[in-house]
C-alpha positions in Angstrom: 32.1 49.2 30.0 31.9 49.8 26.2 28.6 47.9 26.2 27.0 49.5 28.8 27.8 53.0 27.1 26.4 51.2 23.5 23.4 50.1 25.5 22.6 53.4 26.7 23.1 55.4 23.6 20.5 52.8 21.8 18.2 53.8 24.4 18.6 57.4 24.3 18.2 56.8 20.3 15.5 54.8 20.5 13.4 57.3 22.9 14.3 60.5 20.8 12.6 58.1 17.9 9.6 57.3 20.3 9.2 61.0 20.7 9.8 62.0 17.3 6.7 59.6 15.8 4.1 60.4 18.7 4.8 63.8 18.8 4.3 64.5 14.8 1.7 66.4 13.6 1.1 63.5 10.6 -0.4 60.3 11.3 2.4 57.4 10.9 1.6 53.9 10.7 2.7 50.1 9.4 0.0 47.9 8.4 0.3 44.2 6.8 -0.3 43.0 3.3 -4.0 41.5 4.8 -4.9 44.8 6.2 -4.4 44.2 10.0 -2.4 47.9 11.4 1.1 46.7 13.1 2.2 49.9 14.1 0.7 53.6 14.5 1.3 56.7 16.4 -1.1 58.5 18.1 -2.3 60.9 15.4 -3.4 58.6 13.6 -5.9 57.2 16.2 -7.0 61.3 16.8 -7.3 61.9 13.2 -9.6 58.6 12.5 -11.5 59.5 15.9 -10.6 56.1 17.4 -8.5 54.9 21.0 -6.1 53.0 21.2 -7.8 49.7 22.0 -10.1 50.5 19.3 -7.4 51.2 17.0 -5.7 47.9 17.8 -9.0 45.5 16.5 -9.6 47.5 13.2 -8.8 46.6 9.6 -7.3 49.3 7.0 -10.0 48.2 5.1 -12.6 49.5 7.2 -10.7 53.5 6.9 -11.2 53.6 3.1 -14.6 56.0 2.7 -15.5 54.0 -0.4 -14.9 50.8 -1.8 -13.7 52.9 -5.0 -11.1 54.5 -2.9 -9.7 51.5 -1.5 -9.4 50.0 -5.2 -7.7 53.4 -6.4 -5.7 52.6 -3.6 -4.2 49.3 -4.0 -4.0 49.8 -7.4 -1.7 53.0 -7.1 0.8 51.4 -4.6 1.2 47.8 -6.1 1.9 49.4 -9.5 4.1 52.1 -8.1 5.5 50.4 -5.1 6.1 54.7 -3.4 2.9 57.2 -3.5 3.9 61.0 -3.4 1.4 63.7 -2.2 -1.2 61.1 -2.5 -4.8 62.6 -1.6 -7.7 60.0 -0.9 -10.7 60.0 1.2 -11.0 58.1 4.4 -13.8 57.5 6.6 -13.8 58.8 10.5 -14.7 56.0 13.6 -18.4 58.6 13.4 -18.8 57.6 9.8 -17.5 61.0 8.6 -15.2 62.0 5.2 -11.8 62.9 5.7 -9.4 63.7 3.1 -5.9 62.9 3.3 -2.2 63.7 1.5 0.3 61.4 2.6 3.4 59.7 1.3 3.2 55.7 1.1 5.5 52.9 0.3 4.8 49.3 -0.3 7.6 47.5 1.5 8.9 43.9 1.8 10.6 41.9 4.6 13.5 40.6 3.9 13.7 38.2 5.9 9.6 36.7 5.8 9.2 38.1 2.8 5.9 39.4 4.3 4.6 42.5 2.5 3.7 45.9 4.5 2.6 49.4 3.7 4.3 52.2 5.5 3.5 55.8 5.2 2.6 58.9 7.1 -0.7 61.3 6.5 -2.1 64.6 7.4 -5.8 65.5 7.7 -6.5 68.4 4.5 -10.4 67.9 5.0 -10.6 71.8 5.9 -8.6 72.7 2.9 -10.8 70.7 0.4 -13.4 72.1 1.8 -12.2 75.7 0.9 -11.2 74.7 -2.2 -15.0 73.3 -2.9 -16.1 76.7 -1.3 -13.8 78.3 -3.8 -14.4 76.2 -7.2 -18.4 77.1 -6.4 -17.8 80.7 -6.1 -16.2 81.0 -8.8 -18.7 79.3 -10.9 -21.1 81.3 -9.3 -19.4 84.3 -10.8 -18.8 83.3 -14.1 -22.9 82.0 -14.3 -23.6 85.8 -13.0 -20.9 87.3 -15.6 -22.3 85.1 -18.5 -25.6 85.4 -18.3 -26.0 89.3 -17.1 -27.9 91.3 -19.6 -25.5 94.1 -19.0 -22.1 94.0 -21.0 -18.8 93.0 -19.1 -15.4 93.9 -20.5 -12.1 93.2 -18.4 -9.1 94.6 -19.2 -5.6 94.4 -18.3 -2.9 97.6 -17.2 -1.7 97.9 -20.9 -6.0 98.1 -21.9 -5.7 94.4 -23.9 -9.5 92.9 -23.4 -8.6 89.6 -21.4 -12.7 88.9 -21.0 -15.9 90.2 -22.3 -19.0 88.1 -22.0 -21.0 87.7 -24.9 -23.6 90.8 -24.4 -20.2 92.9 -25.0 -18.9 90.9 -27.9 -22.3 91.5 -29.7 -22.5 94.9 -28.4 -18.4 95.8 -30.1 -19.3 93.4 -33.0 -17.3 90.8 -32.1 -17.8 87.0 -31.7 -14.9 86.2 -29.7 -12.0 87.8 -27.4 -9.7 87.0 -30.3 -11.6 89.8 -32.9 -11.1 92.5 -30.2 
């Protein structure tokens, strides 16, 4: 009786697990030490644009966007062993950039002593690309402020100068933010 009752809890464990990886949001995978993908969920596949029978055939290799990338890589998980918050760039079934932040570990059997590389990642493509959107408006604006004709003095609530382009420097008699 006490088996049957340890056999069906296992089960009832093992499903919520099931559930918990293919339902999340992040793409979770296993891959071996020669690149081959043992294990994945779902989002992974959607993420990288592939199916599952497509997904089974690939290399971990072939995800990498650049060879540079795949070097970074390698070279950040064999010399850390765990990669935190780790951003790189992937490359889409279609070709296309992704960039990713995920959490990696470099893992060994004990057992085989086979090596693996477990982790989970999200897709942040949109958000780099609002950040990108962001850096080159802002160096938009500071082109425009520097090289208006017109004077440009910024000023805090308490009236300190915290920017003045160089038009209003000359025009005040000053050379730098630090003189005013």
């Amino acid at each position: 009786m006490k088996t049957h009752i340890e056999n069906s809890q296992s089960k009832k464990n093992e499903d919520r697990y099931h559930r918990f990886v293919e339902n999340n949001f992040a793409a979770i995978f296993r891959s071996k030490d020669n690149g081959s993908i043992v294990e994945y969920n779902q989002t992974m596949a959607d993420i990288l644009g592939y199916n599952s029978e497509e997904m089974n055939k690939i290399k971990v290799q072939d995800l990498y966007y650049s060879d540079y990338d795949k070097e970074n890589f390698f070279k950040d998980i064999k010399e850390n062993f765990f990669l935190k918050n780790y951003q790189m760039r992937m490359k889409r079934k279609d070709g296309n950039e992704i960039w990713t932040l995920g959490n990696m570990m470099l893992v060994k059997d004990e057992k085989t002593e086979e090596k693996f590389i477990e982790g989970m990642f999200i897709d942040i493509t949109k958000t780099k690309k609002i950040q990108q959107l962001l850096q080159e408006s802002e160096e938009n604006y500071k082109s425009l402020i520097e090289h208006t004709p017109d004077g440009i003095l910024i000023h805090d609530e308490n009236g300190e100068a915290i920017f003045a382009n160089n038009v209003m420097l000359k025009m005040i008699g000053f050379s730098s933010l630090a003189e005013v």
